[in-house]
C-alpha positions in Angstrom: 21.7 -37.7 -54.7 24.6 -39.2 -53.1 24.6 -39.3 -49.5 28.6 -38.6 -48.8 30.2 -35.3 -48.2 33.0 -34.9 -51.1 35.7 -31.8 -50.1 34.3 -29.8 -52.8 30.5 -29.3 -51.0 32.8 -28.8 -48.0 35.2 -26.2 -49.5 31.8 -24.6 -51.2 30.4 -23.4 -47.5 33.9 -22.1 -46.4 36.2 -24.8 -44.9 38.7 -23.9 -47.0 42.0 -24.8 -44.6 43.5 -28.0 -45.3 43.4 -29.0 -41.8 40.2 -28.2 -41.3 38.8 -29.6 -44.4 40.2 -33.0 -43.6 39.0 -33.0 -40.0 35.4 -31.7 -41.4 35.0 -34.4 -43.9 36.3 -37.2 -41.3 34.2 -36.2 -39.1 30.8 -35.8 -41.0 31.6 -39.6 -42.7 31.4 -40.4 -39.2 28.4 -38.7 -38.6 26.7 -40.3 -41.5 28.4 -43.8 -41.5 26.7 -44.3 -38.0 23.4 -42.6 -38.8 23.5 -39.7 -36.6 22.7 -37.1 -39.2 22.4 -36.7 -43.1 24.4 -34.9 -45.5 22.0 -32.1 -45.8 21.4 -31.7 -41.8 25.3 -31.4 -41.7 25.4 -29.3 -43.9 23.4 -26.7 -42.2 24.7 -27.1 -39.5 28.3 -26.8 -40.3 27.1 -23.5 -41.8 25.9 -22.1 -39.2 29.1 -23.4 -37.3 31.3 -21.1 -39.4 29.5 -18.0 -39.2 28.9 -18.3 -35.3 31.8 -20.7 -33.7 30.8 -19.6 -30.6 27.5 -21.0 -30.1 28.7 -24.6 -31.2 32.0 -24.8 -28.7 29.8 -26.6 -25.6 28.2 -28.6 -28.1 28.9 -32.3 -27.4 28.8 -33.2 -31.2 30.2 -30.3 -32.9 32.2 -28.8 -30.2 35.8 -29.9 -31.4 35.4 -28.8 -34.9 34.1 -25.0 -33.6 37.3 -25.4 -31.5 38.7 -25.7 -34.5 37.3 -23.0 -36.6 37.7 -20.7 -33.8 41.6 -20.8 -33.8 41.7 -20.3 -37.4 39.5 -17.3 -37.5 41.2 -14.4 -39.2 42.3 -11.3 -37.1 39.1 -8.6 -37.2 41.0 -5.8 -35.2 41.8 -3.1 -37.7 44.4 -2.3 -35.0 46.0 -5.8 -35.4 45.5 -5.8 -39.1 47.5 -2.9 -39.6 50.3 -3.7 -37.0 50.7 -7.1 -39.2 53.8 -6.8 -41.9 56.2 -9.6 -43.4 59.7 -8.8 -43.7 61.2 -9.3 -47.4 64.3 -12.2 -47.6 67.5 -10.2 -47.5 69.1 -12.0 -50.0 67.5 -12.5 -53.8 67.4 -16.6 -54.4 68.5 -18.1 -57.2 65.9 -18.3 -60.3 66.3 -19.1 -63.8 66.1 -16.2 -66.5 65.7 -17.3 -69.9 67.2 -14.9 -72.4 68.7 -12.6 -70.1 70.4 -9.9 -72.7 66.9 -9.6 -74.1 65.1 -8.5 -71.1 64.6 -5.0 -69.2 66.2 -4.0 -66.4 63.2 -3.2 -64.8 61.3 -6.4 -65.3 64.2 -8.2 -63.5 64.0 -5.8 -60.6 60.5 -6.9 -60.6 61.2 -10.6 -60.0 63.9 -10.1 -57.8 61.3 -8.5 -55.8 58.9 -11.3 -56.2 61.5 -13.5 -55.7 62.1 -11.9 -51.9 58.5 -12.4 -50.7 58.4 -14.7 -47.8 55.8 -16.9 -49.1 57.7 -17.3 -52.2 59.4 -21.0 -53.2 60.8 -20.8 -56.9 60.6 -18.6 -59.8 61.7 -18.4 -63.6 61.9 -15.3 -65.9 61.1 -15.8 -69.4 62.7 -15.0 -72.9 59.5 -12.5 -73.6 59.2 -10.9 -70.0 58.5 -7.5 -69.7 57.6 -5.0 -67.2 53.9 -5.5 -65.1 51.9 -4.1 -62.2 54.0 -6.3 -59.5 55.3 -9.4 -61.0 56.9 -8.8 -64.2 54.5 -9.9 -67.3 56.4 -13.2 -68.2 57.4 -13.6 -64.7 56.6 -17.5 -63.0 56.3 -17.9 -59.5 56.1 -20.5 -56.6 54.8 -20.2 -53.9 53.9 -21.6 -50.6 50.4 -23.8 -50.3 47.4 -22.2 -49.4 48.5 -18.6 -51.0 47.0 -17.1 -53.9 48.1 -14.0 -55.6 45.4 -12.7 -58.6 47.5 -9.3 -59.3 50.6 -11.1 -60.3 48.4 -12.4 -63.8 48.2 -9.5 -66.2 45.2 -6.9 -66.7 46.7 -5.2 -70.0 45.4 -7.7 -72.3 42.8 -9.1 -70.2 45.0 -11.9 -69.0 42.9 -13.9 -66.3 42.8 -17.5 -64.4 39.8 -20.0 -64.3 39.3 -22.5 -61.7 37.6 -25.6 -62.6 37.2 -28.0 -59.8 37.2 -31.5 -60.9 35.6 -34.8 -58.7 38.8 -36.7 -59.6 41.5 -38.7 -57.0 44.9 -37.2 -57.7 45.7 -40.8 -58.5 44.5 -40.0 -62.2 46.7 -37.8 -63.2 49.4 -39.8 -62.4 47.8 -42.8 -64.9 46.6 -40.4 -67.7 49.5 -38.2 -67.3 50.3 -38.5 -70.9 46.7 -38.1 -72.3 46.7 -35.3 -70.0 49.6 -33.6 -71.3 48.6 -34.2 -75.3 45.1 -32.4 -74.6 47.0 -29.5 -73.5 49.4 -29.4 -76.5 46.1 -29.6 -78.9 44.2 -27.4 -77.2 46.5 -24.4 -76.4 48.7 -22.0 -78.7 51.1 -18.9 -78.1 52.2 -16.1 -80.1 50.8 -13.2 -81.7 49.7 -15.2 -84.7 47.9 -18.2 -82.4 45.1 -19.2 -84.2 42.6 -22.1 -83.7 41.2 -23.4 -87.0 38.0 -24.1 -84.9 37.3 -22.6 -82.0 35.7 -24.3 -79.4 33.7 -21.4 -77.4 32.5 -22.9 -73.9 30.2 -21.3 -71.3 32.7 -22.0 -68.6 34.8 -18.9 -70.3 31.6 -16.4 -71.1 32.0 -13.5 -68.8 29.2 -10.5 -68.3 
């Protein structure tokens, strides 16, 4: 078993904020490197440390990183909660719409919608867009880091996203990018008549 602390065991017990992560993981390689504690002991404690940041701020080892947990904490006050509301962008940005005389009125609304979020950085429309539960089915948006939106993927035909978490520097994609990209184009199809020879079923996608 290895003895390091990867982001991925990290982001697994809740540091989740970029910030945080980085300062988590520096700070438990440090912890390690000079034989303080072990991954596992670590571990539990950085646990504990994010469901009680309070009880770790006056500790001399783990006091900076409770600090640090502590000023992310999200706002519990229903009160504050509901006095909390983004304004829309006044104006609609520029996006792309592919095939424009070919789409509903309604599904552009949609997106120019989408488009006004605050969190939101780029967006496209395309040829076969029609209208969904918020962004239009068709409908590609950008947004900010750190933001994830699961209702803007449709429900109708039991469209969904999977996350697969890979051990892999960022460096790699970069050098396989073209093996990368032929994978894709051999293992995905479009259209109503999209039909793999083979399929490949694969426990990652069997849902109860």
């Amino acid at each position: 078993m290895s003895k390091k602390l990867n982001n991925n065991e990290l982001k697994a017990i809740g540091f989740y904020e970029e910030d945080l992560l980085e300062q988590a993981g520096k700070f438990a390689k440090s912890l390690i490197k000079n034989k303080v504690l072990g991954k596992e002991d670590i571990l539990e404690k950085y646990r504990a440390l994010l469901a009680r940041p309070d009880d770790f701020l006056n500790d001399e080892t783990f006091g900076e990183i409770a600090l640090l947990v502590k000023d992310l904490q999200p706002i519990s006050s229903e009160e504050e909660l509901k006095a909390k509301t983004f304004e829309l962008k006044k104006e609609v940005p520029n996006y792309q719409i592919y095939g424009l005389e070919n789409i509903e009125k309604e599904a552009v609304r949609q997106m120019d919608v989408a488009m006004r979020l605050p969190i939101t950085v780029a967006g496209a429309l395309m040829p076969d867009a029609h209208v969904g539960y918020g962004l239009p089915i068709g409908g590609v948006l950008a947004t900010t880091s750190n933001v994830v939106i699961p209702y803007a993927v449709g429900v109708d035909i039991a469209c969904r996203m999977c996350l697969s978490i890979f051990e892999m520097d960022s460096h790699f994609l970069e050098q396989k990018d073209k093996m990368l990209k032929n994978y894709l184009i051999e293992n995905t199809l479009f259209g109503i008549d999209g039909k793999f020879p083979k399929p490949m079923p694969d426990v990652v996608f069997d849902k109860a």
